[in-house]
C-alpha positions in Angstrom: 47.2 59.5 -95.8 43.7 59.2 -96.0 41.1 61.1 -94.3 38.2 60.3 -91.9 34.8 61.8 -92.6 33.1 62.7 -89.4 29.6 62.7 -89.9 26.6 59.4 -89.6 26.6 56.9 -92.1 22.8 56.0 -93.5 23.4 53.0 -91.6 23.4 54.7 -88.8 20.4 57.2 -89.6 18.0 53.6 -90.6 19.2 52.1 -87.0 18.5 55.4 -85.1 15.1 55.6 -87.5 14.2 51.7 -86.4 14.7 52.4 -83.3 12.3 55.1 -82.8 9.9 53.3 -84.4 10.1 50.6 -82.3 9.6 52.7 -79.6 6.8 54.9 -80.5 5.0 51.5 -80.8 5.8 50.3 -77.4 4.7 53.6 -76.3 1.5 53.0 -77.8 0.8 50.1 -77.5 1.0 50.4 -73.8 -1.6 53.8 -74.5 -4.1 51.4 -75.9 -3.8 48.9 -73.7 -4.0 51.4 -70.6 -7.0 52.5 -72.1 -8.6 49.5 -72.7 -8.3 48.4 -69.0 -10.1 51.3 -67.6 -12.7 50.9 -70.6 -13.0 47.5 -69.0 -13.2 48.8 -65.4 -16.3 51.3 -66.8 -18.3 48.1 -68.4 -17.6 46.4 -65.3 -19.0 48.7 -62.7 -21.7 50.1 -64.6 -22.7 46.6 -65.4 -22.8 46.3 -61.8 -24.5 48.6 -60.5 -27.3 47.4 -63.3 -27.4 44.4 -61.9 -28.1 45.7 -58.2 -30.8 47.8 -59.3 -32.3 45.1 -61.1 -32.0 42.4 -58.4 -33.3 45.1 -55.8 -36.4 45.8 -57.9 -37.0 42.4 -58.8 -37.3 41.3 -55.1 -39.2 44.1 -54.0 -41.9 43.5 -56.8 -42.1 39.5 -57.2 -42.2 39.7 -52.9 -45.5 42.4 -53.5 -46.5 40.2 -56.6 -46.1 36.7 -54.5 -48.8 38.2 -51.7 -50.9 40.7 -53.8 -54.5 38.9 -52.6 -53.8 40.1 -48.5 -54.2 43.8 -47.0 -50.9 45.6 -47.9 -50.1 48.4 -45.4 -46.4 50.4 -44.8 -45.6 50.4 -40.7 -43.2 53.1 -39.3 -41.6 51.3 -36.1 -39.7 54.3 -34.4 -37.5 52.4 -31.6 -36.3 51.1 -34.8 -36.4 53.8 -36.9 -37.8 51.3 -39.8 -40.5 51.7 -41.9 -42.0 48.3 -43.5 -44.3 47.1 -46.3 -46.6 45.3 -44.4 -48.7 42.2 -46.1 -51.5 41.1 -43.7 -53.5 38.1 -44.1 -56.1 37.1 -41.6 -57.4 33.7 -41.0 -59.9 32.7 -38.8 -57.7 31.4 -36.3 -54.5 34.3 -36.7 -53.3 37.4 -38.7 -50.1 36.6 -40.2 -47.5 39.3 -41.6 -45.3 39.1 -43.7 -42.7 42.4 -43.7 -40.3 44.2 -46.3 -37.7 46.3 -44.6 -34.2 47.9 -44.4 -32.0 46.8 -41.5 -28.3 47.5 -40.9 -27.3 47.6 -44.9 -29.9 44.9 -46.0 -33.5 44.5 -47.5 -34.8 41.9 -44.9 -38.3 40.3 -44.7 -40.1 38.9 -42.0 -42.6 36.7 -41.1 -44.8 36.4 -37.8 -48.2 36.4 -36.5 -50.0 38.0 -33.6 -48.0 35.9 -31.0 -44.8 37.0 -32.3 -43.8 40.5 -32.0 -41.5 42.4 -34.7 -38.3 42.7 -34.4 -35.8 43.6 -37.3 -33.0 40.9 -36.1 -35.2 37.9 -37.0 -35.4 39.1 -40.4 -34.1 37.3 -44.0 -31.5 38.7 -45.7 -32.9 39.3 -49.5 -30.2 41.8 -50.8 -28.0 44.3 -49.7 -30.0 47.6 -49.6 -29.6 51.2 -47.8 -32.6 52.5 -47.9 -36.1 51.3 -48.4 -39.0 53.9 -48.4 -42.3 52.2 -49.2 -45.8 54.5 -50.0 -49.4 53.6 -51.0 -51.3 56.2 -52.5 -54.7 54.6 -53.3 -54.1 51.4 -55.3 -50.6 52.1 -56.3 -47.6 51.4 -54.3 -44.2 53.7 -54.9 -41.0 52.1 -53.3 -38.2 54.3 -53.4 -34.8 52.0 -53.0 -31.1 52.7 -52.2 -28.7 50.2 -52.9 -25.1 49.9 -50.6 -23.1 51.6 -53.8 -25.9 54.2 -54.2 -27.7 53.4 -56.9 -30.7 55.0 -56.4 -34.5 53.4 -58.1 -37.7 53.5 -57.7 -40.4 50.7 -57.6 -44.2 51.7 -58.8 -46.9 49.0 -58.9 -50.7 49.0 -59.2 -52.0 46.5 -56.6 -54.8 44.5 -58.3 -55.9 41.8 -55.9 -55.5 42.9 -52.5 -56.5 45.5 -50.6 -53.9 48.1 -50.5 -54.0 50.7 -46.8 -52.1 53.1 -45.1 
C-alpha cells in the first residue's frame, strides 16, 4: 500500500510562480501604457493651446505691422458692445479704415471707407478669439487677447511709423 503525500509539487510552486509573473507584467504594462496616453494627451493640449496664442499674437501684430505708416486709433461701438483697433489712412479723395475686432467668438477685420458704415457682420474671420481689448498709451499699443479655450496673452508694440491716437 503506498501512500499519497498531500502537499504541492515544485512543479506546481514554478507554474503558480510563472504565472504571477506573467501577470504582474500585464498589469504593468497596461500602467505604463495608461500613463503614457495621458502624458500624450498633456503634450497635445498644451501644445495647443501654444499654438493659439501664437497664431493670435501673430495676426494681431503682422495686421498692426502691415499698416504701421496710417493714424492708429481704438473705437468703442456700444450698439455693439465692440471695441476696435482702428487704422486710418486718408487720401485726398477718402479716409479708408481698416478695423481689428472681436465678434461672436472671432478676431474679425474690416475694411471700409467714409461711404461705408461699420458693421461687425461684414467682417473677415482671422482666428477664433474671445476677447480682444486694444489700448494706446502714447506710442505704444497693449492688446490684451482671449482665445475660445482661454488662453489668455497679451500683445505690446511700439508704433514707429504712424501716428498712434486715442
Amino acid at each position: 500500500m503506498s501512500r499519497k503525500v498531500v502537499g504541492h509539487t515544485p512543479k506546481t510552486i514554478q507554474n503558480v510562480f510563472v504565472l504571477l509573473l506573467l501577470a504582474l507584467f500585464a498589469c504593468l504594462s497596461t500602467f505604463l501604457v495608461t500613463m503614457g496616453a495621458q502624458l500624450y494627451r498633456n503634450t497635445v493640449e498644451n501644445a495647443e493651446k501654444n499654438n493659439t496664442s501664437r497664431i493670435m499674437n501673430a495676426v494681431v501684430r503682422s495686421a498692426i505691422w502691415a499698416e504701421d505708416g496710417g493714424e492708429i486709433i481704438v473705437e468703442k461701438f456700444s450698439e455693439w458692445d465692440i471695441t476696435t483697433l482702428t487704422v486710418v489712412e486718408r487720401n485726398e479723395e477718402e479716409t479708408d479704415y481698416k478695423r481689428l475686432f472681436a465678434y461672436e467668438g472671432s478676431l474679425l477685420e474690416t475694411y471700409t471707407d467714409d461711404e461705408i458704415g461699420f458693421d461687425p457682420k461684414y467682417g473677415e474671420p482671422l482666428c477664433n478669439l474671445k476677447e480682444f481689448e486694444p489700448e494706446i498709451n502714447g506710442n505704444v499699443l497693449t492688446v490684451r487677447l482671449k482665445s475660445a479655450d482661454d488662453v489668455e496673452s497679451t500683445v505690446r508694440m511700439t508704433l514707429r511709423a504712424g501716428g498712434a491716437g486715442k
